[in-house]
C-alpha positions in Angstrom: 147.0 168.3 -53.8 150.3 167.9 -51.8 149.6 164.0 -49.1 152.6 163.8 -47.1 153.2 161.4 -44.3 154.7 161.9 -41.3 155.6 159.4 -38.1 153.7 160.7 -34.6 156.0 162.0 -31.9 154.3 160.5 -28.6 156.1 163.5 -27.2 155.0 166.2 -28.8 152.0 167.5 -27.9 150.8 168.8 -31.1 150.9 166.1 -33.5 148.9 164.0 -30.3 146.2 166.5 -30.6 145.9 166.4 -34.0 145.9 162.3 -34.4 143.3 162.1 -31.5 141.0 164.6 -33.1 141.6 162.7 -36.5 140.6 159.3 -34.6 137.7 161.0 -32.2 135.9 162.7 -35.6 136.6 159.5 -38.2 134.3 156.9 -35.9 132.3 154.9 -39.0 130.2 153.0 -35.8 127.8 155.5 -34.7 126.4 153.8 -31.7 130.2 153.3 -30.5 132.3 155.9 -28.7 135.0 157.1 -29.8 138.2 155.8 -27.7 139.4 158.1 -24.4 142.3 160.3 -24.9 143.9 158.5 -21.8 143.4 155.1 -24.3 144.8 156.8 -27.4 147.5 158.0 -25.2 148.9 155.3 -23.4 148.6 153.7 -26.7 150.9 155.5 -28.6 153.5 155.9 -25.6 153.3 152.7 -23.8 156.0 150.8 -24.5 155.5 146.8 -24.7 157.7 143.4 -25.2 154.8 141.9 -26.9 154.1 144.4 -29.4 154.8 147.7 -31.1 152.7 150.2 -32.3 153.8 152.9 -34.6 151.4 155.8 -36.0 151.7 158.2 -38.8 149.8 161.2 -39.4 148.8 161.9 -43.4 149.2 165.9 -44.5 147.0 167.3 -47.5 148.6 170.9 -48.3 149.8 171.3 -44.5 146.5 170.1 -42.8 146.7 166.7 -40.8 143.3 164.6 -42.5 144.6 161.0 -41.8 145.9 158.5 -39.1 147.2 155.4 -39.4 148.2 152.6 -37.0 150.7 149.6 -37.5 150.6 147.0 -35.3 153.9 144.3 -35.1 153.4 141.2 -33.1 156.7 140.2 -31.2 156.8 137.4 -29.8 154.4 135.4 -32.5 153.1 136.0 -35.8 155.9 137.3 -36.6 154.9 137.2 -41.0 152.1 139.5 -39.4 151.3 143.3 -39.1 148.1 145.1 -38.8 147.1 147.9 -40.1 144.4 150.5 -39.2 143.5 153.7 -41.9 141.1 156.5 -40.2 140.5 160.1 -42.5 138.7 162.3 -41.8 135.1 162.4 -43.0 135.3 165.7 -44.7 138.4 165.0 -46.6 137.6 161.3 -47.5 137.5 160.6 -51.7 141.0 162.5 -52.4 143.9 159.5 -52.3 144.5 160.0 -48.2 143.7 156.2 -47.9 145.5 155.2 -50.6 148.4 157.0 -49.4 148.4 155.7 -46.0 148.1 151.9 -47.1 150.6 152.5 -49.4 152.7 154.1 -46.7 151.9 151.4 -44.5 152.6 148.6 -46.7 156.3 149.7 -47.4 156.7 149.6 -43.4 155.7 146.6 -43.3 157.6 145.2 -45.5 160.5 146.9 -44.2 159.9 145.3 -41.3 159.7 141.6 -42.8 156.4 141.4 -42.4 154.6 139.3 -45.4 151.2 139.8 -44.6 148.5 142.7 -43.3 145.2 142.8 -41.3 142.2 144.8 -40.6 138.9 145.0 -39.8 135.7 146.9 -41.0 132.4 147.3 -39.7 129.7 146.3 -42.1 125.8 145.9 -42.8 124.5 142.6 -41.7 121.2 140.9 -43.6 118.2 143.1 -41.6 120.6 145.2 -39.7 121.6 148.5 -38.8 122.8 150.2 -42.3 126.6 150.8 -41.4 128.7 153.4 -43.4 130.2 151.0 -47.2 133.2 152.9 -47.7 135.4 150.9 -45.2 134.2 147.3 -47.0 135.1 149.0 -50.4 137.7 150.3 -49.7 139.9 147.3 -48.5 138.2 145.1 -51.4 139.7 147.8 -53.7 142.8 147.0 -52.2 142.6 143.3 -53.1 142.2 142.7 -49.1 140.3 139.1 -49.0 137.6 138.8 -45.7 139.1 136.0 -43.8 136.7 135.8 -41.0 133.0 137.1 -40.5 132.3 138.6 -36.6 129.1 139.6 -35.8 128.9 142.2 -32.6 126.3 141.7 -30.3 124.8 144.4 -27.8 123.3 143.5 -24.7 121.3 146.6 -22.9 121.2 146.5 -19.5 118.0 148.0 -18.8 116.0 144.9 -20.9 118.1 142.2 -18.7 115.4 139.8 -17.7 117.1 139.1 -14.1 114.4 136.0 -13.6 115.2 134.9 -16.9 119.0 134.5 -15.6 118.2 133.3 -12.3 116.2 130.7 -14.1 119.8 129.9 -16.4 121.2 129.5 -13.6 118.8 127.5 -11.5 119.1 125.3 -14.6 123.0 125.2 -14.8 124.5 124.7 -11.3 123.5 121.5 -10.8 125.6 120.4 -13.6 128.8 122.6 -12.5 128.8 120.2 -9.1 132.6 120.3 -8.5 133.1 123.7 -9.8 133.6 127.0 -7.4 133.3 130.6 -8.6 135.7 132.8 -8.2 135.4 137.2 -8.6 137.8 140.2 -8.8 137.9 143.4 -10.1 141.4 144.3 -11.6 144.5 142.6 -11.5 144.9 138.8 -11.8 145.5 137.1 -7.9 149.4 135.8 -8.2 148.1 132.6 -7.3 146.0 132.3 -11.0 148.1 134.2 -13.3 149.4 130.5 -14.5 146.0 129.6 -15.6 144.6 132.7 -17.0 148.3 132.3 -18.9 146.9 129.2 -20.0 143.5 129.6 -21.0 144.4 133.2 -22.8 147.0 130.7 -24.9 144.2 128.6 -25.6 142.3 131.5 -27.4 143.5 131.2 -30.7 143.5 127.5 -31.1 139.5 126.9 -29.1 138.0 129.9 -31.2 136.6 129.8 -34.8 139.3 131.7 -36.9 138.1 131.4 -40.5 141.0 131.6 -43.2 142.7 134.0 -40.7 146.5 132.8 -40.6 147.6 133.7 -36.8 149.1 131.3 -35.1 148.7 130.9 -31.2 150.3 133.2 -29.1 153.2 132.1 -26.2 151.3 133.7 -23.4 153.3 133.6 -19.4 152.3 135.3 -16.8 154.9 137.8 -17.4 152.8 138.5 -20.5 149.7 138.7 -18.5 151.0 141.2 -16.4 152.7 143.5 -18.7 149.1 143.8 -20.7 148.2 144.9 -17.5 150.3 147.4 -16.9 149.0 148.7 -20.4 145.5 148.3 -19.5 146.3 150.8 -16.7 147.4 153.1 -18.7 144.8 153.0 -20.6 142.7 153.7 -18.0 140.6 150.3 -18.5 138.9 148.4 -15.6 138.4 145.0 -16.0 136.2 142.5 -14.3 136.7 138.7 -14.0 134.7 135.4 -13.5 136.5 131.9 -13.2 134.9 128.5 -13.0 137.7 126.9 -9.9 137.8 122.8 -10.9 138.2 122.0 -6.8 139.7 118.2 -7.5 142.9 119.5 -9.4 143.0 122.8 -8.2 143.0 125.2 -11.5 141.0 127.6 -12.9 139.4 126.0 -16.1 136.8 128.4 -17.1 137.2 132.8 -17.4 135.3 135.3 -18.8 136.4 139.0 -18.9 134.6 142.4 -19.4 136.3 145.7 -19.8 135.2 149.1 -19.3 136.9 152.3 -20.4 137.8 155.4 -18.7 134.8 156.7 -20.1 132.1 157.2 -21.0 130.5 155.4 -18.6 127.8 153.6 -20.1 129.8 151.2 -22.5 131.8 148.0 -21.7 133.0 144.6 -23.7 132.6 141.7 -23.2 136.0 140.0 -23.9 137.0 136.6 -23.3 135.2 133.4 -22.4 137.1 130.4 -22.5 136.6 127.1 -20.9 139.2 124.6 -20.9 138.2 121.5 -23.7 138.4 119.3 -20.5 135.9 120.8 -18.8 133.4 121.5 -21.0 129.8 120.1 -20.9 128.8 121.5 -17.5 127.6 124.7 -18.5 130.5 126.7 -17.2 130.6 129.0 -19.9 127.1 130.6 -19.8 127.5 130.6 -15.7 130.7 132.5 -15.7 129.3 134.9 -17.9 125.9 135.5 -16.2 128.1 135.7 -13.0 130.2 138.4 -14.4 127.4 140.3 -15.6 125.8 141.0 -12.3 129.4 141.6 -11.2 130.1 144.4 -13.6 126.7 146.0 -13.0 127.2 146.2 -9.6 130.3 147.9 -9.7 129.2 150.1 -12.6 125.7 151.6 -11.8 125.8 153.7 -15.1 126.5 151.2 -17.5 124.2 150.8 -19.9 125.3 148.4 -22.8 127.8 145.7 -23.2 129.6 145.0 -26.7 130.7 141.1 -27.4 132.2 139.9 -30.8 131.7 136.5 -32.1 132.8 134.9 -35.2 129.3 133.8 -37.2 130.4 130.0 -37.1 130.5 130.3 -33.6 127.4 128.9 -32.9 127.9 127.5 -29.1 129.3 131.0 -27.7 126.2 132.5 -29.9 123.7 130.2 -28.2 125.2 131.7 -24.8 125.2 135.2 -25.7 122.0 135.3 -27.0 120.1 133.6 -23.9 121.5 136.0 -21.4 120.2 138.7 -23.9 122.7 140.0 -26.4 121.5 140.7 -29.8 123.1 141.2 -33.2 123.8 144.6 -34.9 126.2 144.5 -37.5 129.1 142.3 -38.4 133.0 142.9 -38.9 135.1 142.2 -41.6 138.6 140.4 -40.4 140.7 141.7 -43.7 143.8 139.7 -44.4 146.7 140.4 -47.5 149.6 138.4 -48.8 152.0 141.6 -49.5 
């Protein structure tokens, strides 16, 4: 058997074809789409200041079976790379992976980078059995788990609305000072500052296990070029903010993100509130808030997706009240190269 290994053209329409089928037929997450062709798209030609992506395609004996994605931080973590190995299923068991990792490692290090990152999904105790080949196969590697997530679905037809109103009922009281602000889209000019600041906070606020990435210089020039990507990648996004009226910032966001399609699916992304302003329940209101927000705007949504590393019990508790409820959990793979 003849692997070869070949950089992806973003402009030629071929080799696009054949990476997105590689990437739409090797999902290892059945209950999760596979991501739009506008997302795989603006992926591979969008061209940012914060990162770079780069993609190869593997070849056994002429026929494209493997994809893989190298991700190079910028502007931080700059010791870091990511790497991301997808083969097809039927093809799986003949040194494609291997090949790819090893192809990936030397461009990493070309690059200077000193250490790689992945993830896997995998079974959690009394959950959904989830494909093991991912798991073994970066343990084969010598890939070390550096951080446990566990995703959480929430599905929109068992929301108990009473059961939020209640939350709420319950909440608001203690947010007295606190206004709520909504949009759809874009950041207002007048925020980006703060969403600049609380997205910097991110990495520093959140568990992060033995994962060694450091916390990333976010401006709102930063904000709005990830954006512009989101865009591309045909993404919607819908935002919640908790307003502190005495000092005038935003000090509390939450996030949710739906793809060009299908329809049905969304994330949950970010909720942060800022360590100063914690203890008035700002966290579980923003998110309850957005919720109802996101449903209105998108009548065929059905689920919502979160992640949450295991140790982090408070955004757990929050999760889990609204409704969410654990499926499987992700490996956060890290290597010294």
């Amino acid at each position: 058997m003849d692997i070869t290994i070949t950089p992806l053209d973003p402009a030629d329409p071929t080799t696009v074809d054949q990476a997105y089928g590689i990437k739409a037929a090797s999902v290892h997450v059945p209950d999760m789409p596979p991501s739009p062709r506008q997302w795989f798209e603006a992926t591979i030609g969008f061209q940012r200041k914060d990162e770079r992506i780069d993609h190869a395609l593997a070849y056994l004996d002429g026929v494209p079976v493997g994809l893989i994605k190298i991700e190079y931080p910028l502007l931080d973590n700059l010791d870091n790379a990511g790497l991301d190995i997808q083969v097809l299923p039927e093809y799986r068991r003949r040194g494609v992976g291997r090949a790819l990792y090893a192809y990936g490692v030397a461009q990493v290090r070309a690059a200077g980078r000193t250490r790689i990152m992945g993830h896997s999904p995998d079974t959690m105790p009394g959950g959904v059995v989830r494909d093991p080949a991912p798991t073994a196969f970066a343990q084969s590697l010598g890939a070390k788990s550096a951080l446990v997530d566990v995703r959480r679905r929430l599905d929109i037809d068992t929301v108990d609305a009473a059961a939020l109103d209640a939350l709420l009922a319950d909440s608001l009281p203690r947010a007295a000072g606190y206004e709520l602000l909504t949009w759809a889209g874009e950041v207002p000019d007048a925020h980006l500052d703060d969403i600049a600041y609380l997205d910097g906070r991110l990495v520093t606020d959140a568990p992060m296990g033995d994962l060694q990435w450091e916390a990333e210089q976010v401006d709102a020039a930063r904000i709005r070029e990830f954006e512009a990507f989101r865009r591309a990648q045909g993404v919607r996004g819908y935002h919640v903010v908790a307003w502190h009226v005495d000092s005038g910032r935003i000090v509390a966001w939450t996030h949710i993100t739906c793809p060009a399609t299908p329809d049905w699916h969304a994330i949950q992304q970010i909720t942060i509130v800022d360590p100063d302003h914690r203890g008035h329940r700002l966290g579980l209101i923003v998110k309850i808030e957005n919720l109802r927000l996101v449903t209105r705007h998108e009548p065929a949504l059905r689920v919502i997706d979160t992640w949450n590393a295991d140790s982090n019990r408070h955004m757990i508790a929050i999760n889990e009240a609204i409704g969410y409820r654990a499926v499987d959990i992700w490996q956060n793979w890290q290597q010294t190269i």
